[in-house]
Structures are given as C-alpha cells and as structure tokens.
C-alpha positions as CSV (number, residue, x, y, z in Angstrom):
1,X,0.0,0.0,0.0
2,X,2.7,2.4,0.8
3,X,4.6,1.5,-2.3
4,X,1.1,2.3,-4.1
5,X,1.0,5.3,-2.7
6,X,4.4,6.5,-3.7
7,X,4.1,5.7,-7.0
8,X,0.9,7.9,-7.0
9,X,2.7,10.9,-5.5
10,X,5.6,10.3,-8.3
11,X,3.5,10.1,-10.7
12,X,1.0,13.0,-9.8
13,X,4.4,15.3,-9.1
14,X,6.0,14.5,-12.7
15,X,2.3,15.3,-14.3
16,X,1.8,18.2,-12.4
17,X,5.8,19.5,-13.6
18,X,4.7,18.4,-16.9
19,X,1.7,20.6,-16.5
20,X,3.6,23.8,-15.2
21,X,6.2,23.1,-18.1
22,X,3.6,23.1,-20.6
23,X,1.9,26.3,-19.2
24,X,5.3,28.0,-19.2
25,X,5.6,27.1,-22.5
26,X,2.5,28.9,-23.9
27,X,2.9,31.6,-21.8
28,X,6.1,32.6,-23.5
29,X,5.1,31.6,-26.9
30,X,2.0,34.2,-26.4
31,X,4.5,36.8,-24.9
32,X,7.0,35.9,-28.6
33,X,3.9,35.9,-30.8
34,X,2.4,39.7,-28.8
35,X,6.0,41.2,-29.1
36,X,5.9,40.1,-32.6
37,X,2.9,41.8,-33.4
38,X,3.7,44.8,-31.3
39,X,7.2,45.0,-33.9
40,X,5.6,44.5,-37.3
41,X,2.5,47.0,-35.9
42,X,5.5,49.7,-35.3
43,X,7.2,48.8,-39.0
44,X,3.5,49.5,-40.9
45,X,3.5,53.0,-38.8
46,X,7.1,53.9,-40.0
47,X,7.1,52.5,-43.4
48,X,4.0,51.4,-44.9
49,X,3.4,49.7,-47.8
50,X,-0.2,48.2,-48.1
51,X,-3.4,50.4,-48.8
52,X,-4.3,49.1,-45.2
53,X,-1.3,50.3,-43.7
54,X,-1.8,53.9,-44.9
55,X,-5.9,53.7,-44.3
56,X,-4.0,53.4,-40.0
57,X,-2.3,55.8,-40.7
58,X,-4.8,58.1,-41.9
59,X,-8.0,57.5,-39.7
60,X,-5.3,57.4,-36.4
61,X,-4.8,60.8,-37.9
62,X,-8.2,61.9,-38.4
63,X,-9.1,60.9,-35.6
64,X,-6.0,62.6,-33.6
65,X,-7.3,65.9,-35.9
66,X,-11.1,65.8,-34.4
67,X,-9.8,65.7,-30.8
68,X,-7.6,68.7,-31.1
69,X,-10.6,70.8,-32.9
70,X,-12.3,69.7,-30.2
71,X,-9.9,70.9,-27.3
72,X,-10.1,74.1,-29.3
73,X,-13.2,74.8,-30.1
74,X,-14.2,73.7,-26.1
75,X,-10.6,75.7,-25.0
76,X,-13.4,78.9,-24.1
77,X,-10.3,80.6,-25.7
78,X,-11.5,84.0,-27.9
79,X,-12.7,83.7,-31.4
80,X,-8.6,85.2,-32.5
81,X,-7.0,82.7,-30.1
82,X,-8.9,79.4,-31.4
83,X,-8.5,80.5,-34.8
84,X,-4.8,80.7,-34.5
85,X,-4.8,77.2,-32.6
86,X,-7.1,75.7,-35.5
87,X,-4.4,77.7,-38.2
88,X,-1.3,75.7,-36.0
89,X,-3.2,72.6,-36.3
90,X,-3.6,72.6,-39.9
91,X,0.0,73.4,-40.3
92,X,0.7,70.5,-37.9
93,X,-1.1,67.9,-40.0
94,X,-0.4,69.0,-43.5
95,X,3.5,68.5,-42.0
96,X,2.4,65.3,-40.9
97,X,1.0,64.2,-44.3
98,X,3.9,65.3,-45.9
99,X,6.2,62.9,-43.9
C-alpha cells in the first residue's frame, strides 16, 4: 500500500511538472507571438506599404485631428486665439502628411 501510494505521488508530481512546463511554455510563446505583433505593428507606422497600412495611418490621424478641434473649439479661448490654434493645427497635419 505504501509503495502504491508513492508511486501515486511520483507520478501526480511529474504530471503536475509536466503541467507547469507546458503552461510556461505557452505563456512565452503568447508573450513571442504579442511582441511580434507589437514590432511588425511599429514597422507598418514607419514604413508602410499596403493600402491598409496607410488607411491606420490616416483614420489614427483623423481621428488625432477631431480631438484637437475639439480641445479648441471647447478651449473657451477668444474667437482670434482658437482660430490661431485651428491655423497651427492645420499646419501641424499638413506636415504630418507630408512625412
């Protein structure tokens, strides 16, 4: 019986490492495979090729564009001020467009 039950605890403890092992194991093939994705996300941003890489490009800019006319326009700012800020922006992302 004792001899039974060593086995047993052997055999649970090598599954269990086995277990852990395995888990380990995906963990760091997910964390590979994110930082992966993370790297060839930051090479379509600096040099894209595809129409899908530029359509990123261009709604994150949009989108970056609406919040800023927003923060103006809300800025309680005068009429002179805001339309200077709204002038700097437009400068801003035309130079962004350009690059």
């Amino acid at each position: 019986v004792a001899l039974d039950a060593r086995k047993r605890a052997r055999q649970l403890r090598s599954e269990r490492m086995a277990r852990n092992e395995f888990l380990e194991q995906q963990a760091e093939k997910r964390r590979l495979e994110s930082e992966l994705r993370h790297k060839r996300e930051i090479e379509r941003r600096m040099h894209p090729k595809t129409y899908e890489d530029f359509e990123v490009l261009y709604s994150e800019l949009e989108a970056w564009r609406q919040n800023e006319t927003m923060r103006i326009k809300e800025s309680g700012f005068d009429e002179e001020t805001k339309h200077g800020a709204l002038r700097q922006l437009l400068h801003k992302e035309t130079k962004l467009l350009q690059t």
